[in-house]
KOLKE-298702 format. One line per 3 residues: for each residue x, y negated, z of N, C-alpha, C. Coordinates in pm, 1 decimal. Layout:
BEGIN
X,Y,Z,X,Y,Z,X,Y,Z; ... .
//
This chain:
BEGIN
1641.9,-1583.1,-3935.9,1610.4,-1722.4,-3906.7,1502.3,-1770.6,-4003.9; 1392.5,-1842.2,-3904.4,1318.7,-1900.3,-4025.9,1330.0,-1995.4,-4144.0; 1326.2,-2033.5,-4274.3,1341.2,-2100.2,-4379.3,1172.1,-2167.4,-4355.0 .
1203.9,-2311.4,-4297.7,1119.0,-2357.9,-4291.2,1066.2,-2451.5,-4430.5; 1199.4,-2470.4,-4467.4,1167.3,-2556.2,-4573.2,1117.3,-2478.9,-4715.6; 1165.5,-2381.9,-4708.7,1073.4,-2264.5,-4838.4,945.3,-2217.3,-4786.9 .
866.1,-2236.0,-4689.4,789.4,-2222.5,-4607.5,696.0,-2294.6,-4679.3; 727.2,-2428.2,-4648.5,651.1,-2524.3,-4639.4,611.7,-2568.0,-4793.0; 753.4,-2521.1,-4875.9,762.4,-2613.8,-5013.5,689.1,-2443.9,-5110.2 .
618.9,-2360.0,-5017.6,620.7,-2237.1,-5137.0,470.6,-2267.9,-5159.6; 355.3,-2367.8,-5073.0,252.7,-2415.8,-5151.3,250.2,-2449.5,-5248.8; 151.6,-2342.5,-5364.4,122.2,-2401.5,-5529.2,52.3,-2564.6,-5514.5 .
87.6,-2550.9,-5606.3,-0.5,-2673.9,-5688.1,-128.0,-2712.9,-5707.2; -183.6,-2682.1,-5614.9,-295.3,-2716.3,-5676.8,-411.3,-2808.7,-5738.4; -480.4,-2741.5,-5870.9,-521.4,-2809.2,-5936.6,-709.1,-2917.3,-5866.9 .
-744.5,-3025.1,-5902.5,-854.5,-3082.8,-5859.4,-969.8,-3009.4,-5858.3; -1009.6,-2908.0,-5979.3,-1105.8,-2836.5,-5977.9,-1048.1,-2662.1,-5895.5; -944.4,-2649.5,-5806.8,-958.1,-2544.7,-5764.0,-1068.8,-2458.1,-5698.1 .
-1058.4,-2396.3,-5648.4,-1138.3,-2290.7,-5624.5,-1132.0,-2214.0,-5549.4; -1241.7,-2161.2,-5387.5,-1220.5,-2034.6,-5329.2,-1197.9,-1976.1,-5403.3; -1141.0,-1823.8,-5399.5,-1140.8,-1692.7,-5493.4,-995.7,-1691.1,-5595.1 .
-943.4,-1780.3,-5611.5,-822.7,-1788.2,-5688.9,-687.1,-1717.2,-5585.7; -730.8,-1832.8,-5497.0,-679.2,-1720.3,-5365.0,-698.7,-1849.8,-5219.7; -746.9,-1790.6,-5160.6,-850.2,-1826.0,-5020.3,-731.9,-1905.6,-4924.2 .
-858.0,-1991.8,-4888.8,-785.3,-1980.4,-4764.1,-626.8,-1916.2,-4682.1; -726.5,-1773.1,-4657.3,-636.0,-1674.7,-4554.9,-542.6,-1640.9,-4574.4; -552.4,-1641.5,-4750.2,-425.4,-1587.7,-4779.6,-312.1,-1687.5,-4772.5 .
-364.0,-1787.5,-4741.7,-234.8,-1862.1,-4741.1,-187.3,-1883.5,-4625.0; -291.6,-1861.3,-4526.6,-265.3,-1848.5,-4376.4,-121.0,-1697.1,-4354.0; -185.6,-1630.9,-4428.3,-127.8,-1485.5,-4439.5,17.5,-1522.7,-4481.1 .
12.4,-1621.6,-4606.4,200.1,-1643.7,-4676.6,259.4,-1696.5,-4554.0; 181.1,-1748.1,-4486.6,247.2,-1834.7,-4358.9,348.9,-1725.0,-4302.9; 290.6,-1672.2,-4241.6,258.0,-1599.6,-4110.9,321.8,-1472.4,-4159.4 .
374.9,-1451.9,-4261.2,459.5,-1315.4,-4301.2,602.0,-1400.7,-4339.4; 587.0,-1516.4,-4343.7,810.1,-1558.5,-4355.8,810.1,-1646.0,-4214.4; 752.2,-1618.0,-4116.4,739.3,-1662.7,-3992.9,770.3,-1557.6,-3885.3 .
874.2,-1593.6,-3786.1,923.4,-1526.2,-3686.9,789.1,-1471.5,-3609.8; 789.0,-1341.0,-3484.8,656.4,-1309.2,-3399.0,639.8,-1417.1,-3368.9; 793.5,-1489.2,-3251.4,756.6,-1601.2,-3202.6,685.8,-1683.3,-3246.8 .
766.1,-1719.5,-3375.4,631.1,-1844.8,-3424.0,515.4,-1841.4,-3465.8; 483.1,-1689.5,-3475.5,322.3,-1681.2,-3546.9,242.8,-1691.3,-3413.3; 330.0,-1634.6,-3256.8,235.2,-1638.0,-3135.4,162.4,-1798.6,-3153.4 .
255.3,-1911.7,-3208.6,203.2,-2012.6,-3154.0,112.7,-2085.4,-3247.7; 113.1,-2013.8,-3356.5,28.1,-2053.5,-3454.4,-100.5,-2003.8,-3453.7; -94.0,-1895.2,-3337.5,-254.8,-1805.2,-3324.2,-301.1,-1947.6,-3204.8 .
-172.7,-1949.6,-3141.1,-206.4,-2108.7,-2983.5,-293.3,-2177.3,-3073.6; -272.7,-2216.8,-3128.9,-360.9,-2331.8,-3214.9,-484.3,-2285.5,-3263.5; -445.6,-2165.4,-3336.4,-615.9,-2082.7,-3419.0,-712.2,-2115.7,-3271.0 .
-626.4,-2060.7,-3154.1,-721.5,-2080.4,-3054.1,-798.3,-2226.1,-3016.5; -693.9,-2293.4,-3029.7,-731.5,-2416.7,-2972.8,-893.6,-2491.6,-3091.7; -954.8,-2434.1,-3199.0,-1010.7,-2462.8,-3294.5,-1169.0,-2357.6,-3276.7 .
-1136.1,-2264.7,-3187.9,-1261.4,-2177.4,-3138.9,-1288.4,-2196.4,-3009.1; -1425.9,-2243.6,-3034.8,-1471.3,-2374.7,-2930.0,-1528.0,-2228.3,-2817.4; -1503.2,-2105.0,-2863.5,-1538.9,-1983.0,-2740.5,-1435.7,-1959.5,-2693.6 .
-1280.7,-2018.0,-2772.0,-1165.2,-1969.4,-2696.3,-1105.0,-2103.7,-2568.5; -1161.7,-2221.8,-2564.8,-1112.5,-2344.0,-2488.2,-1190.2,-2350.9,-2385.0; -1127.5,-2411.3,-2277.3,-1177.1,-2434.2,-2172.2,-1048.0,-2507.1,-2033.9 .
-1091.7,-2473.5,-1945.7,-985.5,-2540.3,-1865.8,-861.5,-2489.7,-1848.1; -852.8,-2376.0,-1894.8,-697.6,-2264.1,-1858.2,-612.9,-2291.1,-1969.9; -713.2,-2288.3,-2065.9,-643.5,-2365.2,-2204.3,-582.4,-2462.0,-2211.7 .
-663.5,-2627.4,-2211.5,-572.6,-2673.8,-2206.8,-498.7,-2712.1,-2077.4; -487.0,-2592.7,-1988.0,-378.1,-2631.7,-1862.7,-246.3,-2564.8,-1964.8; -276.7,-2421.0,-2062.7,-114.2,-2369.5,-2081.8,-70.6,-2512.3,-2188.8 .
-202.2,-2565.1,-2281.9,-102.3,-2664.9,-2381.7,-78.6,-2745.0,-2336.7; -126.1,-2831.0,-2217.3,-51.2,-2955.7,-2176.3,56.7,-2928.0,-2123.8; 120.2,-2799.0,-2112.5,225.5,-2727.7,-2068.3,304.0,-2689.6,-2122.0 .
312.4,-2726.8,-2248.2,368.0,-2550.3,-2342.6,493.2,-2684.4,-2314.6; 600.2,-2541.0,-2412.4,732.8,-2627.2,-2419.7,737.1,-2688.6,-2529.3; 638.1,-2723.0,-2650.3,631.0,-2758.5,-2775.5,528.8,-2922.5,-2780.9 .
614.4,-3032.0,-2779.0,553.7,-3191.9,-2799.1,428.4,-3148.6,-2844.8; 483.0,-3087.6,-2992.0,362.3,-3138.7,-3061.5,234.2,-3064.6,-3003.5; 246.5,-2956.9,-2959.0,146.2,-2874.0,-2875.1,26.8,-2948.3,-2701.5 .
206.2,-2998.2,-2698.4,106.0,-3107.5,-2577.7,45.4,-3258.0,-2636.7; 113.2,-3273.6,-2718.8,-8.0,-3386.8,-2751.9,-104.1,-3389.8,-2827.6; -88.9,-3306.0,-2893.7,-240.9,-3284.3,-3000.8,-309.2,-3218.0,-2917.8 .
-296.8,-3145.7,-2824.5,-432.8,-3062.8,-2739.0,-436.4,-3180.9,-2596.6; -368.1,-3266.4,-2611.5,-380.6,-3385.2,-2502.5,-516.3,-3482.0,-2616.5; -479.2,-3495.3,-2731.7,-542.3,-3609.8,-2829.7,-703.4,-3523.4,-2796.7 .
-743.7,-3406.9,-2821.2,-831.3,-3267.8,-2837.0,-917.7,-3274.4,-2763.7; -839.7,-3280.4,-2626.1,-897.4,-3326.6,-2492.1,-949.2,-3427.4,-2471.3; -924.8,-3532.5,-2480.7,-940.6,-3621.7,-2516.9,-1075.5,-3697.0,-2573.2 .
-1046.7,-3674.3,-2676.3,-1164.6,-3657.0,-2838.2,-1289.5,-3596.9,-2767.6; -1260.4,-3445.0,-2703.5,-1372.8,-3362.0,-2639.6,-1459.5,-3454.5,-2512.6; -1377.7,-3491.1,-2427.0,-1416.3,-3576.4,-2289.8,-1506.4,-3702.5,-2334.2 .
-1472.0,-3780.4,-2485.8,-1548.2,-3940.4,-2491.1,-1680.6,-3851.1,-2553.4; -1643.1,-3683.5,-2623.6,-1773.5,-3708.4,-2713.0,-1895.4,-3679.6,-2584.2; -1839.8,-3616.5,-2489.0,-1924.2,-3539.1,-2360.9,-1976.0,-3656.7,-2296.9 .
-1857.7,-3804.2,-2313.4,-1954.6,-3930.5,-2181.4,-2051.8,-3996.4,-2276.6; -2033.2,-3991.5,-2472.9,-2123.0,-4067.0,-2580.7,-2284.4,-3988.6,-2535.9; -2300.9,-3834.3,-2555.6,-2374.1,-3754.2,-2519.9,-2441.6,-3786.0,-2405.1 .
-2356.5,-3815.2,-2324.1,-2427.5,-3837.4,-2163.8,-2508.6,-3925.4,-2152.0; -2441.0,-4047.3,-2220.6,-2535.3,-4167.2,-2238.5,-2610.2,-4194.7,-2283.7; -2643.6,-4082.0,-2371.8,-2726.7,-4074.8,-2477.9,-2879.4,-3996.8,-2427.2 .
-2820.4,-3936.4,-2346.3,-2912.9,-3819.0,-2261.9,-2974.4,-3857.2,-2150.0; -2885.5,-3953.4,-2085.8,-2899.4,-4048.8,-1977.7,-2911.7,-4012.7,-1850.2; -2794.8,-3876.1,-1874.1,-2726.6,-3772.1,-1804.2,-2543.1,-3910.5,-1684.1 .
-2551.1,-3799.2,-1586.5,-2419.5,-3866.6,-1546.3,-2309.4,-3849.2,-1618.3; -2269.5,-3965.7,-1647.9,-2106.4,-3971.0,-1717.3,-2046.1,-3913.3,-1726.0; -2009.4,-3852.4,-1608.0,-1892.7,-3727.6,-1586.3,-1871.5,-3614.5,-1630.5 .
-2024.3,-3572.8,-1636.1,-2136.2,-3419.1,-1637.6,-2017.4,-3357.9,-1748.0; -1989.3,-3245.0,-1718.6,-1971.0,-3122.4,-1823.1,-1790.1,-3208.5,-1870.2; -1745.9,-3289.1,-1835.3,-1615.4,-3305.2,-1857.4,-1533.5,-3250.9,-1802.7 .
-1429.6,-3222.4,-1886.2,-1269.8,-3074.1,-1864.7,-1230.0,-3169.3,-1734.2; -1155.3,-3184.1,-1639.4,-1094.3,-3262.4,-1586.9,-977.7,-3119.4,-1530.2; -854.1,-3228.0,-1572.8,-736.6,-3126.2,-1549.7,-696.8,-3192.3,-1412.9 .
-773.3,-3266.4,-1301.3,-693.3,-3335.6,-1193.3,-699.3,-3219.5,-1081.9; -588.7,-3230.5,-1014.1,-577.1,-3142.0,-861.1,-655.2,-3146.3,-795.1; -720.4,-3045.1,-748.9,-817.2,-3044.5,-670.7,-786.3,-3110.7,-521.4 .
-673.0,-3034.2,-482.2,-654.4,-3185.1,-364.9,-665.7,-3321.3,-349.4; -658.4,-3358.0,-482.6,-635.5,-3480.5,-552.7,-808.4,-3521.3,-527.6; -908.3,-3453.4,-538.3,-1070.1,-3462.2,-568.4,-1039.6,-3496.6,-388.8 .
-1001.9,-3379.8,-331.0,-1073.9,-3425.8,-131.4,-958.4,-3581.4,-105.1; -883.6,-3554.1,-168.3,-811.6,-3687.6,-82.2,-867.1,-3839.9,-150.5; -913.4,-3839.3,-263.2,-945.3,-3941.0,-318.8,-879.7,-3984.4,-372.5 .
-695.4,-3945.8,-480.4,-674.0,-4008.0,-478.9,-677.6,-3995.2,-668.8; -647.5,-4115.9,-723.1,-712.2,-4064.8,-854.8,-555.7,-4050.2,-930.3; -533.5,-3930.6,-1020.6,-416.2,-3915.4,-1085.9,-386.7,-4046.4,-1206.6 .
-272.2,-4029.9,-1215.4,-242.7,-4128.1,-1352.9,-321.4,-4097.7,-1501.4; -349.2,-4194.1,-1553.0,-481.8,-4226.2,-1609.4,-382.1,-4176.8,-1755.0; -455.6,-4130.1,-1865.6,-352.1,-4106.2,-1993.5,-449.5,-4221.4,-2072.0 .
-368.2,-4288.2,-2169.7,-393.7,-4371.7,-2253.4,-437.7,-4323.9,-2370.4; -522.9,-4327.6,-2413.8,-608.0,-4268.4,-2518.7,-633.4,-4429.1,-2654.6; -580.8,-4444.2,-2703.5,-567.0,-4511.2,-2797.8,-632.1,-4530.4,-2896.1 .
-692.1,-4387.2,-2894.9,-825.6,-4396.1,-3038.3,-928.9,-4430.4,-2959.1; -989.5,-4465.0,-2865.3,-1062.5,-4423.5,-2796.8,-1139.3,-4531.2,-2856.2; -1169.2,-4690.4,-2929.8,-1233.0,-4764.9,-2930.9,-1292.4,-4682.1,-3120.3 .
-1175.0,-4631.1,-3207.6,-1178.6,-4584.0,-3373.9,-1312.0,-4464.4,-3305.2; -1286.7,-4348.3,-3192.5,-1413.9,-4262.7,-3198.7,-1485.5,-4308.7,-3187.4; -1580.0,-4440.0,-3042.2,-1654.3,-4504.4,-3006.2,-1758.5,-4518.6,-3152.7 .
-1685.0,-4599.7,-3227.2,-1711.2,-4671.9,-3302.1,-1773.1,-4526.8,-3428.4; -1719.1,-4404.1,-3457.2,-1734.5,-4324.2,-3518.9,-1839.1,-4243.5,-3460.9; -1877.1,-4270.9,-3345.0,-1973.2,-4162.4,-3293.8,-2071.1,-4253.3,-3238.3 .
-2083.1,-4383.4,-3253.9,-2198.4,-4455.2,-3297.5,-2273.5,-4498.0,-3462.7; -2192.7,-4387.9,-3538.6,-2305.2,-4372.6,-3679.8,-2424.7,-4311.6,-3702.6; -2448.9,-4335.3,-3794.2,-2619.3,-4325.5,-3753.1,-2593.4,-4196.5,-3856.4 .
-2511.2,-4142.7,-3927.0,-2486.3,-4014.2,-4070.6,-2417.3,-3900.5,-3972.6; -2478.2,-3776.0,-3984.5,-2431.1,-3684.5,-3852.8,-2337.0,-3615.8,-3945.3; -2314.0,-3615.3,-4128.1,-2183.2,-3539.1,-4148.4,-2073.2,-3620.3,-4190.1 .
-2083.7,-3762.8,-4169.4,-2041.1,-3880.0,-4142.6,-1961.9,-3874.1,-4025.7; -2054.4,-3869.1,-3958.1,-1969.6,-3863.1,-3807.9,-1840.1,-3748.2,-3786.0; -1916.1,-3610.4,-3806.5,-1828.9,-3544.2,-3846.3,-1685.9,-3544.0,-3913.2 .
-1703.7,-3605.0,-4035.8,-1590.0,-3632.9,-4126.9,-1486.6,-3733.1,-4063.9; -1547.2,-3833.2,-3974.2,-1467.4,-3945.8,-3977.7,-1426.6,-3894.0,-3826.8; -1444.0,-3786.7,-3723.1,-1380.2,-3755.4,-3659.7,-1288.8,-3699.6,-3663.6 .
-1272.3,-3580.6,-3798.4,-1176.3,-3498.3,-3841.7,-1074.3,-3561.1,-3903.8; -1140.9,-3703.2,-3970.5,-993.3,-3781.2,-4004.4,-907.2,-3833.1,-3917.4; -996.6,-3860.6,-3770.6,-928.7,-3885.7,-3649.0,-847.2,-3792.9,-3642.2 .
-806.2,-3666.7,-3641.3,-784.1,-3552.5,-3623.2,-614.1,-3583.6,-3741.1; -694.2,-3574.2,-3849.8,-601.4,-3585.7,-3947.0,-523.4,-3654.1,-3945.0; -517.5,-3774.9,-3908.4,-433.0,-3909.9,-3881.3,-318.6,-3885.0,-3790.6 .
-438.7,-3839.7,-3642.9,-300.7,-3823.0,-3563.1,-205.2,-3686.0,-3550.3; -230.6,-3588.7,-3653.6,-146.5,-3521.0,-3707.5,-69.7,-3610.6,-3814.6; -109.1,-3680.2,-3853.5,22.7,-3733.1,-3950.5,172.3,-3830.1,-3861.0 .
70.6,-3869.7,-3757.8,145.9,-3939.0,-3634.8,251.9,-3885.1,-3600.4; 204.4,-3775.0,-3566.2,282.4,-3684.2,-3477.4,404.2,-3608.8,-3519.1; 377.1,-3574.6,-3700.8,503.6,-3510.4,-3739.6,542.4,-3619.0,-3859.6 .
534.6,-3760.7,-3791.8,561.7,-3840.2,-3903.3,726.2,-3796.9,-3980.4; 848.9,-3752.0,-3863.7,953.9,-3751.4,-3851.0,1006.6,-3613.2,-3920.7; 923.6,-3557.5,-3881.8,932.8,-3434.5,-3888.4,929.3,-3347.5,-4022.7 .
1007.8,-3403.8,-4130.8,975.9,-3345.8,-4267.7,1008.8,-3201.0,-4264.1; 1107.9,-3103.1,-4287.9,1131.5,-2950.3,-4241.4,1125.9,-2920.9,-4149.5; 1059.6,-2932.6,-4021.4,1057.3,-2840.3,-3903.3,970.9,-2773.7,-3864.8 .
963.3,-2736.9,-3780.1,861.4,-2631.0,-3714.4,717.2,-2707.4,-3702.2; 763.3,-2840.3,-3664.9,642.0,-2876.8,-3589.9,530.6,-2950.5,-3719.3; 654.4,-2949.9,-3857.4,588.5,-2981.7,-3985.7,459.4,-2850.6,-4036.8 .
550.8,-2710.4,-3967.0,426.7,-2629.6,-4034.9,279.5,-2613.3,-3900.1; 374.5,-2654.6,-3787.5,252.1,-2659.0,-3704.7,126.1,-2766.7,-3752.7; 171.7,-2886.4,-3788.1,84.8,-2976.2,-3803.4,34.5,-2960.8,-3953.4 .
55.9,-2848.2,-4058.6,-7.4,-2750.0,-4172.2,-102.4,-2697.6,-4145.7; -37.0,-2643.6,-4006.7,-164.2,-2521.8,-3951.4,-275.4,-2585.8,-3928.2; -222.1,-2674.3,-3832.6,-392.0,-2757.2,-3730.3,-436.8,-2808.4,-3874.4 .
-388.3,-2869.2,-3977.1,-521.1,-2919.9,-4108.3,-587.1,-2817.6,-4150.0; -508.4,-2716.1,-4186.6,-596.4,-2547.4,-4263.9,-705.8,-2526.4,-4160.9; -698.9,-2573.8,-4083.4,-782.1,-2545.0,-3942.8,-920.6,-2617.3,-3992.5 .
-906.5,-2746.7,-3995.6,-989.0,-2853.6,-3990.9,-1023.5,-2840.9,-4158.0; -982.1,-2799.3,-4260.9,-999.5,-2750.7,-4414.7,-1103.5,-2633.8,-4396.8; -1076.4,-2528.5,-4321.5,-1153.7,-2448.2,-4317.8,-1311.2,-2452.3,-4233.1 .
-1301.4,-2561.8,-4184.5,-1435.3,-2590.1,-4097.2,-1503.8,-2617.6,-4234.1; -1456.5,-2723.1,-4256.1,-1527.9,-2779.6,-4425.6,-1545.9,-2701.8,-4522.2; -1498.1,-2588.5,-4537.0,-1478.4,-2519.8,-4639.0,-1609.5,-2428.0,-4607.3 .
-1662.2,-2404.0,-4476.7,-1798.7,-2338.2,-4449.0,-1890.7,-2441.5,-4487.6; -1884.0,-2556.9,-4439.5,-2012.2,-2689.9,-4407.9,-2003.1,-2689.5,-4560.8; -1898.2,-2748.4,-4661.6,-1897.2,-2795.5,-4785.3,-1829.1,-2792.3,-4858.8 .
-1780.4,-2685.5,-4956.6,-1711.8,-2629.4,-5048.5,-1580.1,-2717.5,-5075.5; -1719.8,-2837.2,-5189.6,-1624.8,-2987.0,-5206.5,-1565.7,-3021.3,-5167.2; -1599.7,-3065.3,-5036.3,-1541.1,-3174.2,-4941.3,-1431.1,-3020.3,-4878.8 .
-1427.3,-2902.5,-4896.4,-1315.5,-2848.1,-4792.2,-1155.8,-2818.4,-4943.3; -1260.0,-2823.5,-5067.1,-1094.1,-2821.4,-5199.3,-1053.4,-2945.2,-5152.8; -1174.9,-3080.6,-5132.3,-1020.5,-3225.9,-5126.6,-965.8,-3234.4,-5043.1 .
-990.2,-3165.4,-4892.3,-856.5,-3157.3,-4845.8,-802.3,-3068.2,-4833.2; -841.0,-2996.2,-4894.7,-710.4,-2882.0,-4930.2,-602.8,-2951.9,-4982.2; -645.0,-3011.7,-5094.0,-554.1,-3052.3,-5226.8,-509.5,-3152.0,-5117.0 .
-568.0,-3227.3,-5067.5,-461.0,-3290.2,-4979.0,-356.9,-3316.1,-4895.4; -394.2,-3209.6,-4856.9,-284.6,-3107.3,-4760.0,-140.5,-3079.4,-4863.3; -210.0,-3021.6,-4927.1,-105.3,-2940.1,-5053.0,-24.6,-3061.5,-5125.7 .
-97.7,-3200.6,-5181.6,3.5,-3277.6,-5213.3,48.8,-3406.0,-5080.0; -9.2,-3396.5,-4973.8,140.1,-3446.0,-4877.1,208.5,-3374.9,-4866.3; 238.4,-3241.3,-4824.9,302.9,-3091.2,-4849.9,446.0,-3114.4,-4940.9 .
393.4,-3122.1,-5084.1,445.6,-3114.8,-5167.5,516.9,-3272.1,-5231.0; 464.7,-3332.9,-5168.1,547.9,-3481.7,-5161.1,612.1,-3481.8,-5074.2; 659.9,-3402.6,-4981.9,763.7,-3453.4,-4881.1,922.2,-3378.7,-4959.1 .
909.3,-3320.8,-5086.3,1009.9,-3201.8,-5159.1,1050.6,-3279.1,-5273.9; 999.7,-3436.1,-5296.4,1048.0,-3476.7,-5401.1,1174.4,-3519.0,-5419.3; 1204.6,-3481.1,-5493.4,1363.7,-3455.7,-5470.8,1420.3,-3388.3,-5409.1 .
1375.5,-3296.1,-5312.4,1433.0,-3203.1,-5247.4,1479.9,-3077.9,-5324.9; 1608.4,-3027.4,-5303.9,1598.3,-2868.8,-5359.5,1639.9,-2756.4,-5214.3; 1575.2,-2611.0,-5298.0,1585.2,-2561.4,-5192.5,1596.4,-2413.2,-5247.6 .
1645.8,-2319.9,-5168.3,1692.1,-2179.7,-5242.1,1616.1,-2081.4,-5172.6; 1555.1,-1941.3,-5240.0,1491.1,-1888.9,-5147.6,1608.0,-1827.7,-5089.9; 1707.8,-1798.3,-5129.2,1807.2,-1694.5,-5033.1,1875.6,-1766.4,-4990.6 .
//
């Protein structure tokens, strides 16, 4: 059985001036993913996927708006989402049709009969608007990924030891490691960030490895 909570609580400490090379990234992807059931590492690769913009497309998110895992359908619902306003900002920008190049998960019967499916409520939708009308392109960037970040905190607000706590670990290491190519800096502070919400959810907690 997995020990989620030694899982989660076996992130060091880390210090403000850390450092690639002390030990990376991967490897911590790696501590994951070796006290983690097959099962659960299958769904932790679901996600690696969902972050390689050669692995998404429409089949994709047809299995996550599907899976049997919340947090799986709504963060690749939020994803979708996020992807579709940046494709109509672009459009308008291009002065391309609206629609052009958007995922649309509706039934195709649904397209000949006319009739239009139930609409999903997208909530950030005015915070991106507003983020992807800046005029700073690693600006924009950043303040989308905090979009990102946020509604991972949403999502496993409840969720202090569970599964869906290390899922929503994973999707940040995700979004840490984008940064960690673009900008060293900017990918240690949220590391360290990661690592002390992480490690603030254990205060006071004890826990045994056996």
């Amino acid at each position: 059985m997995n020990n989620y909570v030694y899982i989660i609580a076996g992130l060091p400490d880390f210090t403000p001036d850390w450092r690639q090379g002390e030990k990376s990234l991967d490897e911590y992807f790696e501590q994951m993913r070796e006290l983690l059931s097959a099962k659960d590492n299958e769904i932790l690769r679901f996600i690696a996927r969902g972050f390689d913009k050669d692995q998404i497309g429409l089949d994709f998110y047809k299995e996550a708006l599907s899976h049997r895992l919340g947090f799986i359908r709504e963060f690749f619902q939020f994803d979708l989402d996020v992807r579709n306003q940046k494709v109509r900002y672009l459009n308008q920008a291009l002065g391309r049709a609206p629609e052009k190049d958007l995922l649309s998960l509706r039934d195709p019967e649904e397209e000949e009969t006319g009739l239009e499916p139930e609409e999903n409520e997208f909530k950030e939708s005015a915070r991106l608007q507003s983020i992807l009308e800046g005029s700073d392109i690693l600006s924009r960037e950043r303040g989308i990924d905090d979009l990102y970040w946020d509604k991972i905190d949403e999502l496993t607000l409840f969720d202090y030891l569970s599964f869906d706590k290390i899922l929503g670990i994973m999707a940040k290491m995700m979004i840490i490691r984008r940064w960690l190519i673009l900008d060293e800096q900017t990918g240690r502070e949220m590391f360290k960030k990661l690592v002390d919400e992480v490690r603030g959810t254990f205060k006071g907690v004890e826990y045994n490895e056996n």
